[in-house]
Every structure is written in structure tokens, then in C-alpha cells.
Phi, psi and omega in degrees: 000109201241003169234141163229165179193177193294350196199352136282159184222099186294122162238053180265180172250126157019285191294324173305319178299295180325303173286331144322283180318299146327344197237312168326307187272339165292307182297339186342098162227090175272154176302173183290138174317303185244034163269193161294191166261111152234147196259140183285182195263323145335295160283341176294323184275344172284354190228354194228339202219081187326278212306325169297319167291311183292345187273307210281345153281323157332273188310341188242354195260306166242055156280312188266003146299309189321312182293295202307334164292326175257007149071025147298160224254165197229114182278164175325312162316352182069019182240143192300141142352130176250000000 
């Protein structure tokens, strides 16, 4: 369990959080530094929204079985090749 929050649980690997996190923070649009506080939608779902986090594990574990069964080529990300 390498994330936790008041009411979620990352049931990912370590490097999925990293890599979750990282794809969050390119998208980000949390309010202005020196505006109010608001959370981007992005962020709402790292603190708030299980079912969305457990799909998004789902969902990145077998798009690359699926490539690795149809022998299609895979960069180091575990994402297809260009």
C-alpha cells in the first residue's frame, strides 16, 4: 500500500503511484497559487474516489497484458512503442 488518504487506498506499485502522480501534476489545474484554494479534478480523485483509482489499476495492468498477448512492442513505461 504505498498511498493512503482519509478515505482511499493505492492498491498499485509503487512506480504506478509515481507514475499516477506525475501524469496529475502535468494536468493539473488546481487554482492559482495566489487565488483561492481549489482542487483540480485530478486531485480530487488521489483523496477521494476509490472506485476511480482501482479502474485506473485495472485498466493500465491489462492494456499490457493485452499488448504483451498480441506481441505488440512495449516501451520501458509498459506503454506501446511509437
Amino acid at each position: 500500500m504505498a498511498y493512503s488518504s482519509r478515505s482511499v487506498t493505492w492498491k498499485g506499485t509503487e512506480r504506478e503511484e509515481q507514475e499516477l502522480r506525475a501524469a496529475v501534476e502535468r494536468h493539473c489545474a488546481c487554482g492559482p497559487p495566489d487565488g483561492p484554494a481549489m482542487l483540480c479534478t485530478a486531485h480530487e480523485i488521489l483523496i477521494a474516489d476509490q472506485a476511480t483509482l482501482d479502474r485506473l489499476v485495472f485498466a493500465r495492468r491489462i492494456a499490457d497484458r493485452l499488448r504483451r498477448e498480441e506481441g505488440l512492442p512495449i516501451d520501458r513505461r509498459g506503454r506501446r512503442a511509437s
